[in-house]
PDB file of N, H, CA, C and O in Angstrom:
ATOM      1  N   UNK A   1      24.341   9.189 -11.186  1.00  0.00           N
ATOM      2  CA  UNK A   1      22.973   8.711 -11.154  1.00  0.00           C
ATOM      3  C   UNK A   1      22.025   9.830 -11.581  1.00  0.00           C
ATOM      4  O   UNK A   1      22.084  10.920 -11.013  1.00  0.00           O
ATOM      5  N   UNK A   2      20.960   9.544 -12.781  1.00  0.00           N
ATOM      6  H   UNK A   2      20.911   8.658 -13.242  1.00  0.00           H
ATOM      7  CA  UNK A   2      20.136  10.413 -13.187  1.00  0.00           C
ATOM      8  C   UNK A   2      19.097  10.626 -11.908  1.00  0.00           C
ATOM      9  O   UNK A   2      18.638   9.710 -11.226  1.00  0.00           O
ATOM     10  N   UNK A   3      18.861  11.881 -11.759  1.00  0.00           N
ATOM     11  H   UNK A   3      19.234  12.625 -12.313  1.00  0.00           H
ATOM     12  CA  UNK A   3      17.387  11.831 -10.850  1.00  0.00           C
ATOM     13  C   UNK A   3      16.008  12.207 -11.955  1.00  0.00           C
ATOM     14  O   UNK A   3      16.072  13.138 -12.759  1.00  0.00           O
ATOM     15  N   UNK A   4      14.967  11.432 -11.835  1.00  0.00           N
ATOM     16  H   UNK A   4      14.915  10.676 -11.183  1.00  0.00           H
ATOM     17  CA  UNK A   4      13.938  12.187 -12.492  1.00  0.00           C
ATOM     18  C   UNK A   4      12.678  12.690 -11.610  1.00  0.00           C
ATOM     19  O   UNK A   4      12.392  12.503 -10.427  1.00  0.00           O
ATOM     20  N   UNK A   5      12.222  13.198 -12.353  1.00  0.00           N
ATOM     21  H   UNK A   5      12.455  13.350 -13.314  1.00  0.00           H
ATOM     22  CA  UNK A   5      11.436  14.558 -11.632  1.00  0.00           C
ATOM     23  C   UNK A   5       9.873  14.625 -12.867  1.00  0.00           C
ATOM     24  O   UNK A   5       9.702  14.242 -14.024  1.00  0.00           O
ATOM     25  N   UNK A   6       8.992  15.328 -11.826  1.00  0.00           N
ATOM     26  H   UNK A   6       9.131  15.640 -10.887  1.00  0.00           H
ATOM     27  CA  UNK A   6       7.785  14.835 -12.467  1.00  0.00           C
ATOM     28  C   UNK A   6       6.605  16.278 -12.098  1.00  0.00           C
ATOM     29  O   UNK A   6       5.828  16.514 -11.172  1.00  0.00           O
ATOM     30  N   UNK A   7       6.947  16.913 -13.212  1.00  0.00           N
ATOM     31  H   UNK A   7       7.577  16.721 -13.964  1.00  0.00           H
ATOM     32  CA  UNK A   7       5.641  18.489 -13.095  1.00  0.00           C
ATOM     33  C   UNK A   7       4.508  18.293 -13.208  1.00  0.00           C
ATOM     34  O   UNK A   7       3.988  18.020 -14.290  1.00  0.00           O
ATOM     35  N   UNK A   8       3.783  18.407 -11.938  1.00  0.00           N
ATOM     36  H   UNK A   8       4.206  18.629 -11.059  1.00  0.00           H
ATOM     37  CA  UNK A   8       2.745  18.403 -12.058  1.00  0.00           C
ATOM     38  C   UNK A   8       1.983  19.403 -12.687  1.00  0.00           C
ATOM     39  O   UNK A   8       0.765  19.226 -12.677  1.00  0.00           O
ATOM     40  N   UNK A   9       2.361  20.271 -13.155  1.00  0.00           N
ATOM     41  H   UNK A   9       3.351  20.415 -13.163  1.00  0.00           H
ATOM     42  CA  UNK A   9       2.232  21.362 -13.996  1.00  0.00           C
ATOM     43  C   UNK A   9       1.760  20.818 -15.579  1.00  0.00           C
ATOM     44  O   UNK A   9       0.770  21.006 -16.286  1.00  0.00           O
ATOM     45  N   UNK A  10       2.764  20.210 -15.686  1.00  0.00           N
ATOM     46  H   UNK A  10       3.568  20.058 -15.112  1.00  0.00           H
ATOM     47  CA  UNK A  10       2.801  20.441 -17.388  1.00  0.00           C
ATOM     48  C   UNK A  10       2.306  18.544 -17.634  1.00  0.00           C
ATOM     49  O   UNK A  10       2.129  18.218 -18.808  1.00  0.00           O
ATOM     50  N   UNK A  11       2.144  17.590 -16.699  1.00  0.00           N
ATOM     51  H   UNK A  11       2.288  17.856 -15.746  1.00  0.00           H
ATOM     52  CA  UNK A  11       2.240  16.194 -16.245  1.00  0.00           C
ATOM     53  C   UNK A  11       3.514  15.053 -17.142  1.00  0.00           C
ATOM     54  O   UNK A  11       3.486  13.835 -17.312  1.00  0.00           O
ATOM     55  N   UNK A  12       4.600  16.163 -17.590  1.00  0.00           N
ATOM     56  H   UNK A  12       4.623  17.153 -17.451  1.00  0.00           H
ATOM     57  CA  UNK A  12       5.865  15.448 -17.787  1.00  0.00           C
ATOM     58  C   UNK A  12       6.578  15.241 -17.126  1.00  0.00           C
ATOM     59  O   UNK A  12       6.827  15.900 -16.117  1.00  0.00           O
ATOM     60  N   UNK A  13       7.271  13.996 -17.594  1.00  0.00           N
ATOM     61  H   UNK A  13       7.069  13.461 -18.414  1.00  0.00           H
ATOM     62  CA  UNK A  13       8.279  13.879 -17.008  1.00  0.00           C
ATOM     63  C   UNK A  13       9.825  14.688 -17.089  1.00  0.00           C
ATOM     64  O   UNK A  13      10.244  15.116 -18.165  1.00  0.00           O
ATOM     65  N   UNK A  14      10.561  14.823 -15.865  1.00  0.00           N
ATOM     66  H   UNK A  14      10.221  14.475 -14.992  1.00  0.00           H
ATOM     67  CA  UNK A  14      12.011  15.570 -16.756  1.00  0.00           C
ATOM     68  C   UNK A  14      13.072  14.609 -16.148  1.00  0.00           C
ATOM     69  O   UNK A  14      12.944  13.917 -15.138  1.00  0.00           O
ATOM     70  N   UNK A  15      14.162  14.714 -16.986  1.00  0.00           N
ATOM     71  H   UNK A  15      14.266  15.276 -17.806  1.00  0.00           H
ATOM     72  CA  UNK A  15      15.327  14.620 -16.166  1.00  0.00           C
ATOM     73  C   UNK A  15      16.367  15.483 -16.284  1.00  0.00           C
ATOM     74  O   UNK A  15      16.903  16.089 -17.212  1.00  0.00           O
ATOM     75  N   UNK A  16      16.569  15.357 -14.719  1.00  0.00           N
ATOM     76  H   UNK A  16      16.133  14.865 -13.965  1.00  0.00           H
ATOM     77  CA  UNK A  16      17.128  16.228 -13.821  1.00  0.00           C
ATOM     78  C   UNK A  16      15.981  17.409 -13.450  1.00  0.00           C
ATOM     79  O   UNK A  16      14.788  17.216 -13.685  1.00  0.00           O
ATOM     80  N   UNK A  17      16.449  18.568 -12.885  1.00  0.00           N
ATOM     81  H   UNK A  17      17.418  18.724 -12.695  1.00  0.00           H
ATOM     82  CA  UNK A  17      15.757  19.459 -12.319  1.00  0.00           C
ATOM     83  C   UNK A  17      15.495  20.815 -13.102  1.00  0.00           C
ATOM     84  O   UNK A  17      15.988  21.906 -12.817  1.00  0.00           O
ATOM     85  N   UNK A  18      14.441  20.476 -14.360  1.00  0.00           N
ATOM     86  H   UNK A  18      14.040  19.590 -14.592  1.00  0.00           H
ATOM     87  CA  UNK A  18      14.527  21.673 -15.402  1.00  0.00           C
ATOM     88  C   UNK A  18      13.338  22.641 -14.936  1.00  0.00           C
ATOM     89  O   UNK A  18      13.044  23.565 -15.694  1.00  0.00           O
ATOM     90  N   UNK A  19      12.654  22.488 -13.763  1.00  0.00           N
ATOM     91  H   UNK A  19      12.893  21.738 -13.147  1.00  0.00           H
ATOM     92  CA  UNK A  19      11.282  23.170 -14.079  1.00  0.00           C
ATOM     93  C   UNK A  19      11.191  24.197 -12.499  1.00  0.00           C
ATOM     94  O   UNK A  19      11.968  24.019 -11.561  1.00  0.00           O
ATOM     95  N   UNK A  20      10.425  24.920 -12.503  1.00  0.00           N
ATOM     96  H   UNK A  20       9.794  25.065 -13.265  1.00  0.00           H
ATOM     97  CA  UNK A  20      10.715  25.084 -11.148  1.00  0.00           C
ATOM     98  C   UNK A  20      10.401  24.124  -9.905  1.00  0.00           C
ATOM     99  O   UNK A  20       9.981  22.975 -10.040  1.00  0.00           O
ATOM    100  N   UNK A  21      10.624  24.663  -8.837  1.00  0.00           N
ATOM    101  H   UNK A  21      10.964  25.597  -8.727  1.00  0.00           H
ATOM    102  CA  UNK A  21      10.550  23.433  -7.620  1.00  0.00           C
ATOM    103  C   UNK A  21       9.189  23.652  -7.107  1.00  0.00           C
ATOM    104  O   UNK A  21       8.575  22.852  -6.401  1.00  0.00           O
ATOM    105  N   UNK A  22       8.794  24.710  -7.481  1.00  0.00           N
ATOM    106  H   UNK A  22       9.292  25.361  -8.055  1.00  0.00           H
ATOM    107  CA  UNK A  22       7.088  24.867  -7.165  1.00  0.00           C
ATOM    108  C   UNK A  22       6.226  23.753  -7.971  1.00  0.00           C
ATOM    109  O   UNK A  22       5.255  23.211  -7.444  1.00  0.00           O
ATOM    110  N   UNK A  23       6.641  23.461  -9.247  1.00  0.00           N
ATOM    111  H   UNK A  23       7.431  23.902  -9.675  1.00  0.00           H
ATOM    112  CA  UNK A  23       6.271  23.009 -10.032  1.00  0.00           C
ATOM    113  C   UNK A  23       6.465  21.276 -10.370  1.00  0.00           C
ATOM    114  O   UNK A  23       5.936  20.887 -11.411  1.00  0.00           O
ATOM    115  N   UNK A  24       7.177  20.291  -9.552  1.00  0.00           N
ATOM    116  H   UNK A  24       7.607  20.608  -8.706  1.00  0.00           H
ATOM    117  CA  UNK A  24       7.961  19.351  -9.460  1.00  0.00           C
ATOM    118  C   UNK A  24       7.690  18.994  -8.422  1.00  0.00           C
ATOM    119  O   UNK A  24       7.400  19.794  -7.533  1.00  0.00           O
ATOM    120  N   UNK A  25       7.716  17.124  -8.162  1.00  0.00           N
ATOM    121  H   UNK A  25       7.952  16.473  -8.884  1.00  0.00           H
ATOM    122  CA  UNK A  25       7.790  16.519  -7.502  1.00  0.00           C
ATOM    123  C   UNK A  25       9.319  15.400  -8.189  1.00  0.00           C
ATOM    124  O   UNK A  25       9.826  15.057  -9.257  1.00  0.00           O
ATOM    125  N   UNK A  26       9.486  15.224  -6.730  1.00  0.00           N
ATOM    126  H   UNK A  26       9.074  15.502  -5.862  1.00  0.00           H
ATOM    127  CA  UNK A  26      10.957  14.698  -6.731  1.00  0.00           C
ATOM    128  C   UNK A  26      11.814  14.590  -6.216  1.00  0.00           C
ATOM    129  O   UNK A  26      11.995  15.514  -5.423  1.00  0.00           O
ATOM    130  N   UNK A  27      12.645  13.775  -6.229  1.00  0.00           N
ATOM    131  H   UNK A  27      12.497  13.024  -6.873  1.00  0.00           H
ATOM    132  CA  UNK A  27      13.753  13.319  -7.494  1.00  0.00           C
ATOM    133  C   UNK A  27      13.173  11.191  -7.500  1.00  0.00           C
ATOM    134  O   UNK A  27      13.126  10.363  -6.589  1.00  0.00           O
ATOM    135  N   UNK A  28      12.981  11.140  -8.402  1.00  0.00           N
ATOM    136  H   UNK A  28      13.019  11.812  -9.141  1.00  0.00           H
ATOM    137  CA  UNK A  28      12.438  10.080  -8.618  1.00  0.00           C
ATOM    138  C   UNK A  28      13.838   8.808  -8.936  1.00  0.00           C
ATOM    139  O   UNK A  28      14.591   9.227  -9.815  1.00  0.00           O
ATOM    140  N   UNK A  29      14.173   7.679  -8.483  1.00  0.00           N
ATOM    141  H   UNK A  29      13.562   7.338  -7.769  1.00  0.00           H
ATOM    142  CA  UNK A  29      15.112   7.073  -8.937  1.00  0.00           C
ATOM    143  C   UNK A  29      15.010   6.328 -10.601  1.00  0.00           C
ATOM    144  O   UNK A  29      16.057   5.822 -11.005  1.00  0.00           O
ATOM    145  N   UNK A  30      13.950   6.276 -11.400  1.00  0.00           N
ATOM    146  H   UNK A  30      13.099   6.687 -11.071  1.00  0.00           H
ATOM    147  CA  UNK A  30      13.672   6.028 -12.630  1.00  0.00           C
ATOM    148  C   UNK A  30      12.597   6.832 -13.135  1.00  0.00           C
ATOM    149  O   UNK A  30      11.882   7.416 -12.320  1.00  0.00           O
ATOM    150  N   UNK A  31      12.355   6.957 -14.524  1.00  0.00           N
ATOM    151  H   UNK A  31      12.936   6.483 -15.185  1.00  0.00           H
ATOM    152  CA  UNK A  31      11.299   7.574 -15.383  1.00  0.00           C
ATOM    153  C   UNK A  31       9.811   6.441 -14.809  1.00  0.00           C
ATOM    154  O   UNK A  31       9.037   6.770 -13.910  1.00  0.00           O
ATOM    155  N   UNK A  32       9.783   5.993 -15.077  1.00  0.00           N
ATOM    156  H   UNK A  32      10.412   5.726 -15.808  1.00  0.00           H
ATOM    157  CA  UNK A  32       8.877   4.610 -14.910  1.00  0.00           C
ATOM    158  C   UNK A  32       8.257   5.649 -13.237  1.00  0.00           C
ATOM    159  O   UNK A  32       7.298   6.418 -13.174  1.00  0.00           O
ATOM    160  N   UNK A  33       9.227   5.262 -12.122  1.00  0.00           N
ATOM    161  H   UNK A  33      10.006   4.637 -12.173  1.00  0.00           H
ATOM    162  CA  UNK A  33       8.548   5.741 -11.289  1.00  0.00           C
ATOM    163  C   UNK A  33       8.500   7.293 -11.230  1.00  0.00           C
ATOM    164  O   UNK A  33       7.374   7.720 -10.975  1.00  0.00           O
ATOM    165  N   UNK A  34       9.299   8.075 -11.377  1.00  0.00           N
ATOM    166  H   UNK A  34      10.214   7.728 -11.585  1.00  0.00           H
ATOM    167  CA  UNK A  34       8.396   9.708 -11.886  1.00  0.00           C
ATOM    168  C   UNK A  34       7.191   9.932 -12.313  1.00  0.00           C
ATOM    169  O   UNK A  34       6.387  10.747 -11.859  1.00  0.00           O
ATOM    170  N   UNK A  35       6.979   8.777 -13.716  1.00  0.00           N
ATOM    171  H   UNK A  35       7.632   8.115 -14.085  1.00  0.00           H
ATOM    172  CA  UNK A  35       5.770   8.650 -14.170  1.00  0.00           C
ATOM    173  C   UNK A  35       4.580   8.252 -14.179  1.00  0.00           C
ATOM    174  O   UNK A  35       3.635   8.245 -14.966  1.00  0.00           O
ATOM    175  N   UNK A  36       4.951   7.701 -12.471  1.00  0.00           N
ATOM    176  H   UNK A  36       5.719   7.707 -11.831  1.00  0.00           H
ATOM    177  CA  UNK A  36       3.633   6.711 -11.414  1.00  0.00           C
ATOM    178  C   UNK A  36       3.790   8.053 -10.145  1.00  0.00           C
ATOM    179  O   UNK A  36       3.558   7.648  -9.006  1.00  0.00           O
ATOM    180  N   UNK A  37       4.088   9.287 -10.240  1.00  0.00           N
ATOM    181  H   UNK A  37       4.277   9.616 -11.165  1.00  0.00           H
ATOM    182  CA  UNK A  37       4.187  10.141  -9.403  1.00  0.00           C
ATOM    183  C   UNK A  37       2.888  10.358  -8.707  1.00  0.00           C
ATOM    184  O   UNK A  37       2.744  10.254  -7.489  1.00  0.00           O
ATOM    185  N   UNK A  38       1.806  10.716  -9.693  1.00  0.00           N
ATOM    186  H   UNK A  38       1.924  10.801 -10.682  1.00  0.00           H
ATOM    187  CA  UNK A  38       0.372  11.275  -9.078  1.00  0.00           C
ATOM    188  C   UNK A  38      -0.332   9.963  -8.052  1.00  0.00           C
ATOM    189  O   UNK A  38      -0.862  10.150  -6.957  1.00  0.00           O
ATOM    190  N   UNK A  39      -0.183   8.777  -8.674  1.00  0.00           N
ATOM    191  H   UNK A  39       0.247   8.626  -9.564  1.00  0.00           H
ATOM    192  CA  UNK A  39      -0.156   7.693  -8.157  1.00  0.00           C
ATOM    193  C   UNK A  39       0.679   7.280  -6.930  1.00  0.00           C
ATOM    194  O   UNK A  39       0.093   6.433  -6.255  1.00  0.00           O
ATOM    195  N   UNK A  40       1.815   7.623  -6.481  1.00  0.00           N
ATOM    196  H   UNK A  40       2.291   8.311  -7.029  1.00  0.00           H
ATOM    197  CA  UNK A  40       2.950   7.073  -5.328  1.00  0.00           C
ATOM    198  C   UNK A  40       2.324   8.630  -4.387  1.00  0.00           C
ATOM    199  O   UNK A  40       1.800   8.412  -3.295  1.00  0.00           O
ATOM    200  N   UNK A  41       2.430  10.213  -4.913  1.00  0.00           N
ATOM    201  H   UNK A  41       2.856  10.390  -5.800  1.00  0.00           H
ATOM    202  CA  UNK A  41       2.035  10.279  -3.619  1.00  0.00           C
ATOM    203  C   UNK A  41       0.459  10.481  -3.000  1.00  0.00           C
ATOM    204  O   UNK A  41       0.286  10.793  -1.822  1.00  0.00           O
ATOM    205  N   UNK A  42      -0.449  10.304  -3.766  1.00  0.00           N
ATOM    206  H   UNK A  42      -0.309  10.050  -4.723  1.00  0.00           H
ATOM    207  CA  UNK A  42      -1.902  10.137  -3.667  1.00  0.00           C
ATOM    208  C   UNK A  42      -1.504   8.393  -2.224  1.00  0.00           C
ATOM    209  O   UNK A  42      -1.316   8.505  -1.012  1.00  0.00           O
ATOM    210  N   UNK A  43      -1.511   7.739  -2.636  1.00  0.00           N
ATOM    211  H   UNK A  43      -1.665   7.648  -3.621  1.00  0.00           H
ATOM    212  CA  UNK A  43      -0.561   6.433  -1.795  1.00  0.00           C
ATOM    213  C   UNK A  43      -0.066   7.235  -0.619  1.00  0.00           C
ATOM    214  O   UNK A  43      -0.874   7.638   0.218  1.00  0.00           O
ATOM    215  N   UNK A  44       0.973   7.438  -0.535  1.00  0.00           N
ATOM    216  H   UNK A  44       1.630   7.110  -1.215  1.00  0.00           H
ATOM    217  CA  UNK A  44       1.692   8.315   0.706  1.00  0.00           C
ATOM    218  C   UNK A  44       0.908   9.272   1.322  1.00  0.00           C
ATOM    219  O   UNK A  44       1.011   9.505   2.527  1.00  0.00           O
ATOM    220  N   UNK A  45       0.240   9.766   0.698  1.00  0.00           N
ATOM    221  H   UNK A  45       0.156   9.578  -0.281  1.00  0.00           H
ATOM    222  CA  UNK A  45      -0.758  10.877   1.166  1.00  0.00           C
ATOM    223  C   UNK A  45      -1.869  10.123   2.216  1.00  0.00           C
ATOM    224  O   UNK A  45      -2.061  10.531   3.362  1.00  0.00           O
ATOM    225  N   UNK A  46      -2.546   8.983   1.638  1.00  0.00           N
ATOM    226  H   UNK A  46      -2.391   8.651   0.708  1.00  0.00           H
ATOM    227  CA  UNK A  46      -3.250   7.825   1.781  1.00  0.00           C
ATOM    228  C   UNK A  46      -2.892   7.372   3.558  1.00  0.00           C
ATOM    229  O   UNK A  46      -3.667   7.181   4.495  1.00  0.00           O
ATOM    230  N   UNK A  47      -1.415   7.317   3.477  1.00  0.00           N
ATOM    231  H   UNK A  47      -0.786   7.472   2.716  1.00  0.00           H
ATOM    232  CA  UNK A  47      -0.520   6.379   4.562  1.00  0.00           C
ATOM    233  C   UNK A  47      -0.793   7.252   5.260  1.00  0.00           C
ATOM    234  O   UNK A  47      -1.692   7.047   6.075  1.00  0.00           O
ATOM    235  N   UNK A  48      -0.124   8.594   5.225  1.00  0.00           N
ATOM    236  H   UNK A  48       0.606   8.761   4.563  1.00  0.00           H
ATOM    237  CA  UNK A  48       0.020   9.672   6.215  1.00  0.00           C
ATOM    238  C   UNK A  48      -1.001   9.764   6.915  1.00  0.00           C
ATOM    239  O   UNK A  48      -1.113   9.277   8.040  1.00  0.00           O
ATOM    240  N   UNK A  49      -1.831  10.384   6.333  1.00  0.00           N
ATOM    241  H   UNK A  49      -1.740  10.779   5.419  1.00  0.00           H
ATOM    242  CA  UNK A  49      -3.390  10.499   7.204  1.00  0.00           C
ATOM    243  C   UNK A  49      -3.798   9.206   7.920  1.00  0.00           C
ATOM    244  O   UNK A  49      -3.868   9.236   9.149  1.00  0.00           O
ATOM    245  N   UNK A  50      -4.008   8.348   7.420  1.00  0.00           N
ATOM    246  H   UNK A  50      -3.951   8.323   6.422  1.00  0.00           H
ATOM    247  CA  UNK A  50      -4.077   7.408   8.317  1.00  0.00           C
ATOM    248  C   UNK A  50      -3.741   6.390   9.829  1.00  0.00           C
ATOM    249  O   UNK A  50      -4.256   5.684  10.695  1.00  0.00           O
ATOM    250  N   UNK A  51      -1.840   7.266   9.066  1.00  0.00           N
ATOM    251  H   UNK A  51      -1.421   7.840   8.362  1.00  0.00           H
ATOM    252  CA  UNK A  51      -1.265   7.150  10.352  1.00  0.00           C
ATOM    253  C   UNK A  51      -1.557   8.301  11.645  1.00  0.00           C
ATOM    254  O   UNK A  51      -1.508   8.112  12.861  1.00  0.00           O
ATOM    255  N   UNK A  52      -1.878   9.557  10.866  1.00  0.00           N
ATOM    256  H   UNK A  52      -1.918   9.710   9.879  1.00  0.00           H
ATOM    257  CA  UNK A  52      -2.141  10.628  11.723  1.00  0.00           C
ATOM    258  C   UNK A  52      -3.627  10.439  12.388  1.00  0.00           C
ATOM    259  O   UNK A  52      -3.806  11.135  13.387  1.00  0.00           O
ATOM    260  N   UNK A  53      -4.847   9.507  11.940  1.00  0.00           N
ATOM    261  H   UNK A  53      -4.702   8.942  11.128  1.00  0.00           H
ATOM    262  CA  UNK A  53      -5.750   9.462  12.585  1.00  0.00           C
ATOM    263  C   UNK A  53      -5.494   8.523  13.556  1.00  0.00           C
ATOM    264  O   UNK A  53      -6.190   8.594  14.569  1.00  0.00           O
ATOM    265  N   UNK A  54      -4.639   7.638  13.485  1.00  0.00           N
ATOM    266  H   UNK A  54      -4.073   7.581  12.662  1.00  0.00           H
ATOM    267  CA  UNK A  54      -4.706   6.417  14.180  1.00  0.00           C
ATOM    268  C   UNK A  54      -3.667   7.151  15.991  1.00  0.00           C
ATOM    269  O   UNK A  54      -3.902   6.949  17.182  1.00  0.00           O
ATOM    270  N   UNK A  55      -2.859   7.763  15.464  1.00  0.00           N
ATOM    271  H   UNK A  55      -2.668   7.926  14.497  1.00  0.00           H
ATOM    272  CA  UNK A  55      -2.152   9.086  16.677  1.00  0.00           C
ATOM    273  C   UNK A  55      -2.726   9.356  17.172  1.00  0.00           C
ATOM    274  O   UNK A  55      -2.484   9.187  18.367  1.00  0.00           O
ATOM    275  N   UNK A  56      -3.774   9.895  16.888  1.00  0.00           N
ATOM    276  H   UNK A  56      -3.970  10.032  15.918  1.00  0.00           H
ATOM    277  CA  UNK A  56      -4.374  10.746  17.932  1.00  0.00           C
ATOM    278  C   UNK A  56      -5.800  10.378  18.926  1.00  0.00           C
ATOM    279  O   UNK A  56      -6.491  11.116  19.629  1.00  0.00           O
ATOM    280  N   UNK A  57      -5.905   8.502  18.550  1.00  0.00           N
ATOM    281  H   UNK A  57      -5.344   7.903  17.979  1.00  0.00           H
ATOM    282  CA  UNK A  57      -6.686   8.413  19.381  1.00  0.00           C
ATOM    283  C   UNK A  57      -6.252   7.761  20.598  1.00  0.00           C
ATOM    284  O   UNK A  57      -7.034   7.626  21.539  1.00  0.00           O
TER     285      UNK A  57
END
């Protein structure tokens, strides 16, 4: 199974793990979604906090 991977650095996509890990988000199960990366974790990012405000009251 290919993994793809998505630099936010350079805003390509790769497959497999060519870039550094500073540099990469990932391992994506298709190009398609690697390439909705800034998008999926802006989303997750979205969830998190939300769930973390809703914790602590």
């Amino acid at each position: 199974m290919t993994a793809w991977w998505y630099n936010h650095k350079t805003g390509e996509v790769e497959e497999g793990p060519k870039s550094l890990g500073s540099d990469r988000d990932g391992p994506f199960a298709s190009y398609e979604e690697a390439a909705r990366a800034p998008e999926i974790i802006a989303e997750r990012s979205r969830k998190w906090a939300a769930e973390e405000a809703g914790g602590e009251r």
